[in-house]
C-alpha positions as CSV (number, residue, x, y, z in Angstrom):
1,X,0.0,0.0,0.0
2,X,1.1,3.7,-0.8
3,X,1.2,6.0,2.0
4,X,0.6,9.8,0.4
5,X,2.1,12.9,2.3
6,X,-2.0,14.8,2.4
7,X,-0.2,17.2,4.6
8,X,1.6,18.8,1.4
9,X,-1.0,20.0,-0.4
10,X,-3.3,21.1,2.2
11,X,-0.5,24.2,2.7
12,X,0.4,24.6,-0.5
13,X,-1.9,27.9,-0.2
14,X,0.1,29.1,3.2
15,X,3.1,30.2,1.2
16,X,1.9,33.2,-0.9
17,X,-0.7,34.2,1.4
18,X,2.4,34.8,3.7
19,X,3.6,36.8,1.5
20,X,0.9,38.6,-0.2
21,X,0.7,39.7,4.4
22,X,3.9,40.9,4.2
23,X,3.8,43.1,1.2
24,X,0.7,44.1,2.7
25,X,2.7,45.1,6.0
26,X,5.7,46.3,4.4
27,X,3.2,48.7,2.0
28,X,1.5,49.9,5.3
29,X,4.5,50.8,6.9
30,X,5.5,52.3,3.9
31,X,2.9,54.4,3.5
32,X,2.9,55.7,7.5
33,X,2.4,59.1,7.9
34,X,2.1,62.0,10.0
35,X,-0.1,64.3,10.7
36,X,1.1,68.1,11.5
37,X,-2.1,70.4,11.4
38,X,-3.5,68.7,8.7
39,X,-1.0,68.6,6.5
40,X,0.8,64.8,5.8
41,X,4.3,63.6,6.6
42,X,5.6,60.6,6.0
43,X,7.6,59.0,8.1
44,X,10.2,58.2,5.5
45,X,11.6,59.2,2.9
46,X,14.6,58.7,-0.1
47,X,16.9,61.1,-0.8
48,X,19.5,60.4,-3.4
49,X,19.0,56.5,-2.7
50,X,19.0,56.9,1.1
51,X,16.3,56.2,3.6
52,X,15.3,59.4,6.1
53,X,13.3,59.2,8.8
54,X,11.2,62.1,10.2
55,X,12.6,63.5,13.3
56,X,10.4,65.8,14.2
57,X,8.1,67.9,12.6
58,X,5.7,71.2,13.9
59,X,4.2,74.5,13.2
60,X,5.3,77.7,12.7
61,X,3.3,80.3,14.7
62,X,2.9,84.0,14.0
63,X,1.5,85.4,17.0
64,X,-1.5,83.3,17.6
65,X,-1.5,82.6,13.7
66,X,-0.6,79.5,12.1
67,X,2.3,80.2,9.0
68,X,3.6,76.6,8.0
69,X,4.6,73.4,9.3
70,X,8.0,72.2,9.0
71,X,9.5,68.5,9.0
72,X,13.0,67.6,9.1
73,X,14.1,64.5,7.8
74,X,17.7,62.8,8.8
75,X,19.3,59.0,8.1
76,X,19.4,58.8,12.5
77,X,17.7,60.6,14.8
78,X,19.1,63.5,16.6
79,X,17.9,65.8,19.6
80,X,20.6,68.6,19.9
81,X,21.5,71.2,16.8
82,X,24.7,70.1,16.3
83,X,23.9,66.9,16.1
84,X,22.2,67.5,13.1
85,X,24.7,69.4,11.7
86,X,27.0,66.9,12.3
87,X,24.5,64.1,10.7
88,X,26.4,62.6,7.8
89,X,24.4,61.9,4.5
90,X,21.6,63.9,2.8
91,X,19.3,65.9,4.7
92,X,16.1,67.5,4.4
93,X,13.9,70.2,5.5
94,X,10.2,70.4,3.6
95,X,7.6,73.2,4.5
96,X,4.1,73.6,4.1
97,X,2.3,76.7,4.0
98,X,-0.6,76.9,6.5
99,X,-2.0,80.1,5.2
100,X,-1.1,82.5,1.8
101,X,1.9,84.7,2.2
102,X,4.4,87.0,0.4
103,X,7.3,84.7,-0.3
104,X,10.0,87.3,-1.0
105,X,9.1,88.6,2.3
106,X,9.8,85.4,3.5
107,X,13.1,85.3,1.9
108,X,14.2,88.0,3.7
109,X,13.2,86.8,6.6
110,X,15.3,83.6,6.1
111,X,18.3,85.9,5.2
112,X,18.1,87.5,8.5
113,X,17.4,84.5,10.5
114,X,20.9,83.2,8.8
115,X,22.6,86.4,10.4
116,X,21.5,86.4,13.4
117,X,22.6,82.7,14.0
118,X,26.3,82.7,12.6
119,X,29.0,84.6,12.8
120,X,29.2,87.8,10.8
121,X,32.5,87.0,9.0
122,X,30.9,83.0,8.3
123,X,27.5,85.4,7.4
124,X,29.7,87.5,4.8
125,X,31.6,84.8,2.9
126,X,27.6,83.1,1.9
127,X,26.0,86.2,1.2
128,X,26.1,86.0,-2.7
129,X,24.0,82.4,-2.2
130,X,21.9,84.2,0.4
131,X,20.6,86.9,-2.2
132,X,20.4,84.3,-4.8
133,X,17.8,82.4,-2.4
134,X,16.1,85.7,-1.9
135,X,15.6,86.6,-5.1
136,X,14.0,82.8,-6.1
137,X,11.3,83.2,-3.5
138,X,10.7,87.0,-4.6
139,X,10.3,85.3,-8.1
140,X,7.7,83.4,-7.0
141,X,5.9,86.4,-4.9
142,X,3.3,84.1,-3.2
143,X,3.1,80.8,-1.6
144,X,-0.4,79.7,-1.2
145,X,-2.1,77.5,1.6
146,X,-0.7,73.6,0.5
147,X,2.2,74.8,-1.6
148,X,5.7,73.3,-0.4
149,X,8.9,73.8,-0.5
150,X,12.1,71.9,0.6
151,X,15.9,72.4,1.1
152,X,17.9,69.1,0.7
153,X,21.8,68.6,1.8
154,X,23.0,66.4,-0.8
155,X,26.4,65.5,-0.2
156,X,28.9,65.8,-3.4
157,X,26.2,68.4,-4.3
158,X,25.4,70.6,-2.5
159,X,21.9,72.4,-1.0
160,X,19.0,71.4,-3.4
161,X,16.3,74.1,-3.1
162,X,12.8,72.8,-4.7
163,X,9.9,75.3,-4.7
164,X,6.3,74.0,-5.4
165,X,8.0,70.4,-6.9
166,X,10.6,72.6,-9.2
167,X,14.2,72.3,-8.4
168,X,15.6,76.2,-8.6
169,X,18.6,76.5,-10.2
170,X,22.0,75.1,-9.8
171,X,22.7,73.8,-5.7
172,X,24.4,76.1,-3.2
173,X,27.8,74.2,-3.1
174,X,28.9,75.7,0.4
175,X,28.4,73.1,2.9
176,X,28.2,76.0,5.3
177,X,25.1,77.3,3.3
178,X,22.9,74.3,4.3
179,X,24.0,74.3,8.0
180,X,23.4,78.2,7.7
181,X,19.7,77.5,6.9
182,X,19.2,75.3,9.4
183,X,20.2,77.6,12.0
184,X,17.0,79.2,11.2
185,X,15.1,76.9,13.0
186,X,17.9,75.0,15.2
187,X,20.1,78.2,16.5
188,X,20.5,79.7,19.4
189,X,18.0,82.7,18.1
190,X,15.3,80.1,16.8
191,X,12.3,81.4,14.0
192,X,10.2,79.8,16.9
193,X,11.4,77.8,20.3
194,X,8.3,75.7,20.1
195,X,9.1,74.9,16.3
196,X,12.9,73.9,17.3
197,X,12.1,71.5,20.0
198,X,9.5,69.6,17.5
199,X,12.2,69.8,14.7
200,X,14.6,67.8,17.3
201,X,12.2,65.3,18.8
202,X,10.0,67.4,21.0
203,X,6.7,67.6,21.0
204,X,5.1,69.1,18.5
């Protein structure tokens, strides 16, 4: 008599609907995101073939009046400004714009929150990419509510600014430029103290 194995093709199915789970799973986590007053971060991204994860993202408050929200995205987690300037590998900041404003103002603005968080000899030697960045956002004139923009550190490349999904321009080579931006946010004279502490892993 011929004894048949019947347990091998009663799992025959088990096999790809473990997987078909898995891509499910893997396409879930994928797909995590964020939420930062309505508008949607995920929690990773790829940067010139390298996977970022969010670490930390918040608001930027006017007054009482909501402006943007900001996410900063880096290969490890960090808490402390220098350690992300310090972060090796590409970088990235993306911001949202919470309500419609005059984006050459906001270019100035940037310019001065790079001065008054750096030296002003460091400040001088990246001033010709400073008004170079503040005449692409007065080219623009507005950002409306939803519109991003992002700065990516690129290393080998340089600072990658992208307006409303169009890359402006050639990169600001100066690595100094990228950290200069992020002082913005992460210096010791902050856009906004709340904004910094979510940018580093703080609450939001």
């Amino acid at each position: 008599m011929t004894i048949t194995n019947s347990t091998t093709p009663r799992f025959t199915w088990f096999a790809p609907l473990l997987a078909l789970c898995l891509a499910l799973a893997h396409g879930a986590a994928a797909a995590a995101t964020v939420d930062v007053s309505g508008v949607q971060l995920e929690d990773r991204i790829t940067v010139q073939g390298s996977t970022l994860q969010l670490n930390g993202a918040g608001v930027r408050y006017k007054a009482v009046f909501k402006v943007y929200t900001a996410g900063l995205y880096l290969g490890q987690k960090a808490t402390t400004t220098e350690g992300v300037l310090a972060a090796p590998g590409p970088k990235r900041l993306t911001i949202t714009m919470l309500r419609d404003i005059d984006s050459g103002e906001l270019g100035k603005l940037f310019s001065r929150g790079m001065e008054d968080n750096m030296d002003r000899t460091a400040f001088s030697r990246l001033i010709p990419g400073v008004m170079r960045m503040s005449q692409v956002f007065t080219d623009h004139k507005r950002l409306k509510e939803g519109e991003t923009f992002m700065l990516d550190w690129v290393p080998g490349t340089g600072t990658v600014l992208t307006v409303k999904g169009k890359v402006e321009g050639e990169p600001f080579r100066e690595p100094e430029f990228f950290n200069a931006l992020m002082r913005i946010w992460l210096g010791p004279k902050p856009a906004d103290w709340q904004l910094k502490e979510a940018l580093l892993g703080g609450k939001k």
